[in-house]
N, CA, C and O atoms as CSV, one atom per row, in Angstrom:
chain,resi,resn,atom,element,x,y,z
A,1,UNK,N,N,-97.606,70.545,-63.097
A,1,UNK,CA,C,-98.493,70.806,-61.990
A,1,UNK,C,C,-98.667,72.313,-61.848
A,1,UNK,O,O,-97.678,73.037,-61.733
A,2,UNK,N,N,-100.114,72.879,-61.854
A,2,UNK,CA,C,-99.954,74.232,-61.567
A,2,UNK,C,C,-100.065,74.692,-59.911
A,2,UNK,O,O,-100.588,74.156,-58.934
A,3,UNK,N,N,-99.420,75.762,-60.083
A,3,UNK,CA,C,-98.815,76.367,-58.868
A,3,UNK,C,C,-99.905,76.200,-57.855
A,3,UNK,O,O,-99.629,75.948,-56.682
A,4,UNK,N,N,-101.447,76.366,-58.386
A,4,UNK,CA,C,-102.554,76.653,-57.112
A,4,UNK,C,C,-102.460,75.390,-56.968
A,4,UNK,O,O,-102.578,75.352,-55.744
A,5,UNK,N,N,-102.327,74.235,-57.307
A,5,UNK,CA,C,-102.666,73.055,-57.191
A,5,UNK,C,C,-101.994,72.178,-55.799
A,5,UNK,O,O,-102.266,71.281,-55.001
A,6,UNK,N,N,-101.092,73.008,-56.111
A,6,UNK,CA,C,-99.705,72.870,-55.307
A,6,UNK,C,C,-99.423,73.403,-53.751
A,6,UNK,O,O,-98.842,72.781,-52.861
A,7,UNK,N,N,-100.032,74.794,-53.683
A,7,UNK,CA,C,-100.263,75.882,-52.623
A,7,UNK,C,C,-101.487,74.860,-51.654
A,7,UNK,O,O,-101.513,74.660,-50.439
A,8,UNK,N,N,-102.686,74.210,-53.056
A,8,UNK,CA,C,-103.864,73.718,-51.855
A,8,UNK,C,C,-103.413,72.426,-51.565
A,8,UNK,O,O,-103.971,71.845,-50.635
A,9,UNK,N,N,-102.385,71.777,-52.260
A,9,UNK,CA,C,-101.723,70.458,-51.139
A,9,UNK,C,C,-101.324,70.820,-50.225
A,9,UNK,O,O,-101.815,70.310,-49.218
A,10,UNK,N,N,-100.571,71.551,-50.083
A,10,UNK,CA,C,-99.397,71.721,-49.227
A,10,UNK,C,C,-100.406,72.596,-47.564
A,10,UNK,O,O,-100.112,72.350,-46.394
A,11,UNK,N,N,-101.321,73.378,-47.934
A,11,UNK,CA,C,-102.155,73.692,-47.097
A,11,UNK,C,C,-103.192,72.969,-46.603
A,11,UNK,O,O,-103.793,73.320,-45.588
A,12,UNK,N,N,-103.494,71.865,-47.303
A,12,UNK,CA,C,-104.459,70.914,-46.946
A,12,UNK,C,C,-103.803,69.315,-46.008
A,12,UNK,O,O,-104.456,68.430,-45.455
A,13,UNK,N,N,-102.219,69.487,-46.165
A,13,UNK,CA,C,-101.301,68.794,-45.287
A,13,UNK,C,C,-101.260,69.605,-44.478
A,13,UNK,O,O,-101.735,69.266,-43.394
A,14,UNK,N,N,-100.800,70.763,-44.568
A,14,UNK,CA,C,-100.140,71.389,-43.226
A,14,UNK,C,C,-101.671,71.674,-42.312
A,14,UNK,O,O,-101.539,71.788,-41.094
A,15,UNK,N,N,-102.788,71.761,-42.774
A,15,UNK,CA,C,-104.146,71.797,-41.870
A,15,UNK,C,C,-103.986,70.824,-40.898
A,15,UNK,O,O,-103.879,71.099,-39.703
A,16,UNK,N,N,-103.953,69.118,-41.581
A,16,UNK,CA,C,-103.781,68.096,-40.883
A,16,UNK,C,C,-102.745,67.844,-39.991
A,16,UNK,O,O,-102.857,67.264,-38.911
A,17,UNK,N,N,-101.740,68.298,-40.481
A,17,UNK,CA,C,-100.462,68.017,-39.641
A,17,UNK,C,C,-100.467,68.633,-38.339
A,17,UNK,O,O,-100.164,68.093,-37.275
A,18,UNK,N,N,-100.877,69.924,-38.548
A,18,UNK,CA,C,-101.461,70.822,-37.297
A,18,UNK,C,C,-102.637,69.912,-36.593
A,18,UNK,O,O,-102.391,69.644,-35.416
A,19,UNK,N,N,-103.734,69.449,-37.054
A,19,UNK,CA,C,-104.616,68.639,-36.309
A,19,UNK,C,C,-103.976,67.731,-35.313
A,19,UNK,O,O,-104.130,67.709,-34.091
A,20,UNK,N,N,-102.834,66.600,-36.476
A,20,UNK,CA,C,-102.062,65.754,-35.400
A,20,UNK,C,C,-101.652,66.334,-34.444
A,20,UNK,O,O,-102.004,66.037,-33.302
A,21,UNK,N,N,-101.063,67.004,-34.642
A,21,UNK,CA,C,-100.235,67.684,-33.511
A,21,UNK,C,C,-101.199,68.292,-32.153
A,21,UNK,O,O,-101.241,67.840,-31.009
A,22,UNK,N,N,-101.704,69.102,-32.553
A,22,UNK,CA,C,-103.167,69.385,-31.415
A,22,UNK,C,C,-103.335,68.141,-30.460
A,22,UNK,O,O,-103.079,67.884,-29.283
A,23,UNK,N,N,-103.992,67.375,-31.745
A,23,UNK,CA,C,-104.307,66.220,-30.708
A,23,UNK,C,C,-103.763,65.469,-30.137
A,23,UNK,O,O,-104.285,64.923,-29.166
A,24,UNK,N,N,-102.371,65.152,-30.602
A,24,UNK,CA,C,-101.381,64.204,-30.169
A,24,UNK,C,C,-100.946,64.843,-28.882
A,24,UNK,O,O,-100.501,64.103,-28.004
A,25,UNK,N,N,-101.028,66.164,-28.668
A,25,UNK,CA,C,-100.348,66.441,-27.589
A,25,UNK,C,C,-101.342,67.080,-26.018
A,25,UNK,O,O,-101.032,67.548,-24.922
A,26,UNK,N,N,-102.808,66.700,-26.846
A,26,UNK,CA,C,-104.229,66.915,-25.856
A,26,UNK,C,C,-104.013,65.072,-25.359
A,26,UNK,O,O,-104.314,64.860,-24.184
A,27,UNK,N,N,-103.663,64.167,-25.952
A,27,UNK,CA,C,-103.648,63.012,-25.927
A,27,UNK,C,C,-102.469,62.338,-24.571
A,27,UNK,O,O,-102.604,61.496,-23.683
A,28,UNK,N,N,-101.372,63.207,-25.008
A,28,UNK,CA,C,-100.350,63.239,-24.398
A,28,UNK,C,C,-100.636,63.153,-22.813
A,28,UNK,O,O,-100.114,62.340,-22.049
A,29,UNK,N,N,-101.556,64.141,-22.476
A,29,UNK,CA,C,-101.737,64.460,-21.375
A,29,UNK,C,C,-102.795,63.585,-20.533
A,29,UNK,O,O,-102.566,63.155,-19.402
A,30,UNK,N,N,-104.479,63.304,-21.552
A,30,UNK,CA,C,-105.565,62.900,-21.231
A,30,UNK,C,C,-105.286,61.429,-21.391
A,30,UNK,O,O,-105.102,60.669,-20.441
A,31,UNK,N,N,-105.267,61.064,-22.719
A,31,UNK,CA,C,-105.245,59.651,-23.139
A,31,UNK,C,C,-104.560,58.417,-22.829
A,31,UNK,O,O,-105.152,57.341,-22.752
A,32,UNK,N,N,-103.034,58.594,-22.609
A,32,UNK,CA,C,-101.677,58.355,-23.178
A,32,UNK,C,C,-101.761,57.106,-24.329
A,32,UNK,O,O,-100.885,56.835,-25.150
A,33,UNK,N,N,-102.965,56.480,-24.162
A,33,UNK,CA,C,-102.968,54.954,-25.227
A,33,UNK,C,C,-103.331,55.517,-26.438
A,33,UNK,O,O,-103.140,54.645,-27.286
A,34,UNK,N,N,-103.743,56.494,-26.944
A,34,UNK,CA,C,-104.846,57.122,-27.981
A,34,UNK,C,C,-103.630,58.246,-28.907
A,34,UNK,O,O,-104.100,59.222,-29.490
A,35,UNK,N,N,-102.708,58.087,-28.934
A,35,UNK,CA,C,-102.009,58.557,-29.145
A,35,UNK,C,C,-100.885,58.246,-30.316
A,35,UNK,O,O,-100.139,57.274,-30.433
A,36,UNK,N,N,-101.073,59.728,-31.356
A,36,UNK,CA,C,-100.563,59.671,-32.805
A,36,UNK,C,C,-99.066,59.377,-32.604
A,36,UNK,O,O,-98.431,60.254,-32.019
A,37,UNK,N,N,-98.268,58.036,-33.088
A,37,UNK,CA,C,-97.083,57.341,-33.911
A,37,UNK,C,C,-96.426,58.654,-34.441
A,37,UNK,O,O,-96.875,59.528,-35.182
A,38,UNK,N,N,-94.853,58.470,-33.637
A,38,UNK,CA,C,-94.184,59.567,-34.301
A,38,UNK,C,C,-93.712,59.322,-35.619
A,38,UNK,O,O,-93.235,60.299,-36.197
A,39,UNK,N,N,-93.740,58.127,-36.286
A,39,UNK,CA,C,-93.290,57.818,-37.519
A,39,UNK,C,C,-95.048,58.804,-38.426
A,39,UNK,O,O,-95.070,59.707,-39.262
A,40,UNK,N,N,-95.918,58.250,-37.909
A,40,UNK,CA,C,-96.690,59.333,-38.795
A,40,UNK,C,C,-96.895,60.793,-38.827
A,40,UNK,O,O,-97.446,61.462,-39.702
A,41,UNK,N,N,-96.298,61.209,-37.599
A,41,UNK,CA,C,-96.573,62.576,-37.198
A,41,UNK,C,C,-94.912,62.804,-38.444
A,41,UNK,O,O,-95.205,63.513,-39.407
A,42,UNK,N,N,-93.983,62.496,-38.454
A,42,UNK,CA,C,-92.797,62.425,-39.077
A,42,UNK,C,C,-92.965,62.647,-40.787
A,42,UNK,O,O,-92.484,63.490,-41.544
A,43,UNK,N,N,-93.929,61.419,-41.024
A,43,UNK,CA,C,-94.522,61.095,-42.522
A,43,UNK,C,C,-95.286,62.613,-43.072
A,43,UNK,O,O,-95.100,63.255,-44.105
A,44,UNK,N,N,-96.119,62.832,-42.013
A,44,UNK,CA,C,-96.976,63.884,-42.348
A,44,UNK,C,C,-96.030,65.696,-42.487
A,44,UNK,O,O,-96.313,66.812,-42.923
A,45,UNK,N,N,-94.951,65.089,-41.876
A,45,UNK,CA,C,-93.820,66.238,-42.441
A,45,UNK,C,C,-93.035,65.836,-43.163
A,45,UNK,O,O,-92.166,66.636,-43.510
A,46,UNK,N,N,-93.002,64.932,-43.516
A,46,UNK,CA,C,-92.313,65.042,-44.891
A,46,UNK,C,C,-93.239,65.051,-46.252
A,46,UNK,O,O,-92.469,65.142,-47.208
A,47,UNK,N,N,-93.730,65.030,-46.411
A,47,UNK,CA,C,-95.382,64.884,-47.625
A,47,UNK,C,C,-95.754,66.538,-47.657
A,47,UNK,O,O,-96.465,66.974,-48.563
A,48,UNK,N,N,-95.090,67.633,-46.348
A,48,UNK,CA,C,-96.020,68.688,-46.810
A,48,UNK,C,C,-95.981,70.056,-45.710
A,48,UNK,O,O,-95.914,71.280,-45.823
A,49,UNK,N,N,-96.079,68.888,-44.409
A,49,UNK,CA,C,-96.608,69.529,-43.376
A,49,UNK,C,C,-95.881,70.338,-42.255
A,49,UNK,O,O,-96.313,70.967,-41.289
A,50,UNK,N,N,-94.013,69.983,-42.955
A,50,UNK,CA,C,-93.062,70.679,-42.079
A,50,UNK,C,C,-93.454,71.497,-41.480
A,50,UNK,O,O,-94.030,71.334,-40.405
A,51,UNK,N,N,-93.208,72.767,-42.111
A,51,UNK,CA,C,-93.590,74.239,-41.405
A,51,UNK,C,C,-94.123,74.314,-40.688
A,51,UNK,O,O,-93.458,74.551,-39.680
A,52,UNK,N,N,-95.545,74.225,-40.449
A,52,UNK,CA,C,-96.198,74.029,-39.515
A,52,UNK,C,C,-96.616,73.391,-38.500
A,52,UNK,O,O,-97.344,73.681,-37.550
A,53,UNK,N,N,-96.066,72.489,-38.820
A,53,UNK,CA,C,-95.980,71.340,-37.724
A,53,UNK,C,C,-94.569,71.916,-36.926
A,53,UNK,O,O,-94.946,71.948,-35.755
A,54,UNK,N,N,-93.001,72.435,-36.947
A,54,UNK,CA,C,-92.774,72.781,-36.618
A,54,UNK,C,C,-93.308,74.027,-35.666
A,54,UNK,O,O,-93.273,74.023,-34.436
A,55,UNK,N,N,-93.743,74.954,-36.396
A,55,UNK,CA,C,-93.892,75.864,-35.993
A,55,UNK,C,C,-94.803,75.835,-34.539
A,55,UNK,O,O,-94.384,76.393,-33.524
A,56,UNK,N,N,-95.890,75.226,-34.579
A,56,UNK,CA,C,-96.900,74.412,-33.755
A,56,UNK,C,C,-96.508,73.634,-32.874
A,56,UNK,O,O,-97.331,73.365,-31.999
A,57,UNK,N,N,-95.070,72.974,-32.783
A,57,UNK,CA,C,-94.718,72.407,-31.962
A,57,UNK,C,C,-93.902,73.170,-30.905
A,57,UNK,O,O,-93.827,73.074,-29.680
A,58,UNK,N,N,-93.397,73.859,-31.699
A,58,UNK,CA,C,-92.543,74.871,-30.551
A,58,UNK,C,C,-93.800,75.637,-29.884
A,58,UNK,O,O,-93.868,75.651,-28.655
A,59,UNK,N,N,-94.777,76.263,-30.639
A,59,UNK,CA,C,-95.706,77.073,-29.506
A,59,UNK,C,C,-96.207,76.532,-28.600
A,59,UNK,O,O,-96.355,77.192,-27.572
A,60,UNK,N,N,-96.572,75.392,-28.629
A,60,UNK,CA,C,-97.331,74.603,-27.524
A,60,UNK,C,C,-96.220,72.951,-26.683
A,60,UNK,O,O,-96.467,71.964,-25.990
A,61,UNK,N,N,-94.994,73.600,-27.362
A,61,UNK,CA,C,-93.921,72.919,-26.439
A,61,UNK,C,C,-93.965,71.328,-26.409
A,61,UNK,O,O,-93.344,70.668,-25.575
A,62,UNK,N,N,-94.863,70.715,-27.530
A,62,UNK,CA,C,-94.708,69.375,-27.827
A,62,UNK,C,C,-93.407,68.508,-28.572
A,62,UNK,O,O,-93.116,68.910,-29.699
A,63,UNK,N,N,-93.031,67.966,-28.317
A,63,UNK,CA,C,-91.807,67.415,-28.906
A,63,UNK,C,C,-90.890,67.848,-28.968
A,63,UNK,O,O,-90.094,67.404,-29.795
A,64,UNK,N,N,-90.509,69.006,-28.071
A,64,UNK,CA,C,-89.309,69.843,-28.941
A,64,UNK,C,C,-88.171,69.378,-28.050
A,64,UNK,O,O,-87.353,70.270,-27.829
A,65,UNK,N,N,-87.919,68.236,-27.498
A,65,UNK,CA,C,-87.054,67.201,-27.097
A,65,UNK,C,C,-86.396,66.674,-27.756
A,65,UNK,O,O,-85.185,66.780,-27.560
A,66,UNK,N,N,-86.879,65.882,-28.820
A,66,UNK,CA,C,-87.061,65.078,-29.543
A,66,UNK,C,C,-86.023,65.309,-30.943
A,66,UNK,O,O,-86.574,65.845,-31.905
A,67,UNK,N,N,-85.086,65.067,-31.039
A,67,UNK,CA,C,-84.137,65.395,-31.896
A,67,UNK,C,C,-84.500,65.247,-33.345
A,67,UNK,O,O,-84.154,65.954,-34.292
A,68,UNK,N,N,-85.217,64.250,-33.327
A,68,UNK,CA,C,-85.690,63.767,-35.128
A,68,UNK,C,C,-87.230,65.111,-35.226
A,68,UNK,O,O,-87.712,65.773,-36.146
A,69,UNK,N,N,-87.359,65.048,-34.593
A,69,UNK,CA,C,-88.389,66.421,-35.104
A,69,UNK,C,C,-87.746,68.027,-35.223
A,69,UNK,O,O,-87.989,68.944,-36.007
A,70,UNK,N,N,-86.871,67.907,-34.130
A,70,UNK,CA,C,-86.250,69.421,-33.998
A,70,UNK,C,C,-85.244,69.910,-35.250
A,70,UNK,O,O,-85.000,71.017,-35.731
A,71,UNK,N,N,-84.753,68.472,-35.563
A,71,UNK,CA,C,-83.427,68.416,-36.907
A,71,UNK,C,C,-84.552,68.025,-38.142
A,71,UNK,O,O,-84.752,68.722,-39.137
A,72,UNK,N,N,-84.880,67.402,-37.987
A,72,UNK,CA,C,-85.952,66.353,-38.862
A,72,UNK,C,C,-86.582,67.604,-39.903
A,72,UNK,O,O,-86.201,67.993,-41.007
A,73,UNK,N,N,-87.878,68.093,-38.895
A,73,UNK,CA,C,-88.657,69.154,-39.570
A,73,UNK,C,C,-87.933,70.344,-40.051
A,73,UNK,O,O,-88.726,70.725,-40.912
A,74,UNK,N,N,-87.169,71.005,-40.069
A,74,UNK,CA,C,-86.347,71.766,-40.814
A,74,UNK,C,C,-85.494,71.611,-42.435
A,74,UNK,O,O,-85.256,72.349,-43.391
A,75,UNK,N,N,-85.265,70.358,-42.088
A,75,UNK,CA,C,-84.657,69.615,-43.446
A,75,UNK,C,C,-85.548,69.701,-44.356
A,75,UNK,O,O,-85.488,70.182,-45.487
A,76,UNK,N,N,-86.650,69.045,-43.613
A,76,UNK,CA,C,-88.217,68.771,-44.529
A,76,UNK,C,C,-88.253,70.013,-45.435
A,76,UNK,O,O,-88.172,70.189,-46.650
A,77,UNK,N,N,-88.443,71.000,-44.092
A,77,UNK,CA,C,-88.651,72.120,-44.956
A,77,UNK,C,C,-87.844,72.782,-46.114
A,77,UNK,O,O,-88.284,73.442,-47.055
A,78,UNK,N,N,-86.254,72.368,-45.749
A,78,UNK,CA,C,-85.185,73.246,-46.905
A,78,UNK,C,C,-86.130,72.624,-47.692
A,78,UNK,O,O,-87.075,73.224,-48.206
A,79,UNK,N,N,-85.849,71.101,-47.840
A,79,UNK,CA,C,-86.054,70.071,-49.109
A,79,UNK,C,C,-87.199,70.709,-49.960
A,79,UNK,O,O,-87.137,70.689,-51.189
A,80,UNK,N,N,-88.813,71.584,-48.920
A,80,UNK,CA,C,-90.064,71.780,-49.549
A,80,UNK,C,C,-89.441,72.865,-50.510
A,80,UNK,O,O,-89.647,72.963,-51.720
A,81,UNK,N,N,-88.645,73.652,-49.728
A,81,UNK,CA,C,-88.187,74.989,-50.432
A,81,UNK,C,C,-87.811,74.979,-51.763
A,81,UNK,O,O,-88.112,75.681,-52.728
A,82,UNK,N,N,-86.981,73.891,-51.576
A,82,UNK,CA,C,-86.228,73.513,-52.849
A,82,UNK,C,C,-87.298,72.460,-54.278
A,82,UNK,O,O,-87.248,72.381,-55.505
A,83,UNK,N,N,-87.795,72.099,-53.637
A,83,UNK,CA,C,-88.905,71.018,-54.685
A,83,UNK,C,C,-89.818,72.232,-54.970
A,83,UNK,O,O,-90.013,72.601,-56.128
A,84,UNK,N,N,-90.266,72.726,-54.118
A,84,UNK,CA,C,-90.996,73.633,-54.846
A,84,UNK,C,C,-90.783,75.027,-55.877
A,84,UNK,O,O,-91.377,75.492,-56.850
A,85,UNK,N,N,-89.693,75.356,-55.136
A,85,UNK,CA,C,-88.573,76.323,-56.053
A,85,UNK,C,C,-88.369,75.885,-57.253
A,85,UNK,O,O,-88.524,76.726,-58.138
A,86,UNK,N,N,-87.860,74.101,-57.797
A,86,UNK,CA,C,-87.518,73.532,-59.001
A,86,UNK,C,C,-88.876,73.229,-59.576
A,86,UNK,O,O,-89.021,73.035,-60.783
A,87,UNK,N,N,-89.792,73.191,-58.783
A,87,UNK,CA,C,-91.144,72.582,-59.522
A,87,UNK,C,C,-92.098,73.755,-60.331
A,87,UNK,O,O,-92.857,73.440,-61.247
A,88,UNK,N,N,-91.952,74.989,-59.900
A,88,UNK,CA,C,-92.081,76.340,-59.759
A,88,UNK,C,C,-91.770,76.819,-61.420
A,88,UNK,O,O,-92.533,77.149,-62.328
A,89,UNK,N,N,-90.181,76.676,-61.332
A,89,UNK,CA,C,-89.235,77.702,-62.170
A,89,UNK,C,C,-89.252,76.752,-63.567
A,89,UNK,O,O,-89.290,77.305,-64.667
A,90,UNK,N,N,-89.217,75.054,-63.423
A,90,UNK,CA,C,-89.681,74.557,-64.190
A,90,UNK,C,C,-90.400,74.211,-64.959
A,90,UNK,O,O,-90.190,73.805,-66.102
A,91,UNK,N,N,-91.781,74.402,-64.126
A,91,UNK,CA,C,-93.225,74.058,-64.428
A,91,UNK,C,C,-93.415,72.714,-64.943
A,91,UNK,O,O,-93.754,72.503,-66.107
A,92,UNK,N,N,-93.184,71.734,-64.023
A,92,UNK,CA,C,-92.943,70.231,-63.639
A,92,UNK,C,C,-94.384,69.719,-63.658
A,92,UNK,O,O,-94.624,68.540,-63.399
């Protein structure tokens, strides 16, 4: 897999993951029935979207209760660090 290939997944998840999150937590407030499944908001960090979805959650103070996101999304991320580090140095 080459590296750009890789950079525009991972940015084309973390776009979305950020979307969920936006909306899940405009939803939170307006909707409450209309509202994004933490198993997918979860899925969508593990596939890509850690980082930012972390990061996004702490600024706008959504979930950060929530133990499986606060522990959860961090792991995600070593794990991205590391898959991508071996996928990288390998050229997988």
């Amino acid at each position: 897999m080459k590296t750009e290939n890789l950079l525009i997944y991972f940015a084309l998840v973390s776009i979305i993951s950020i979307i969920l999150v936006i909306y899940d937590k405009i939803a939170s407030k307006k909707f409450k029935r209309k509202r994004i499944r933490e198993n997918i908001l979860l899925l969508f960090g593990f596939i890509g979207g850690a980082f930012f979805m972390y990061i996004f959650m702490k600024l706008i103070h959504h979930k950060t209760r929530h133990k499986k996101f606060m522990i959860g999304l961090p792991i995600f991320i070593l794990l991205h660090v590391f898959l991508g580090f071996f996928i990288i140095k390998f050229k997988i």
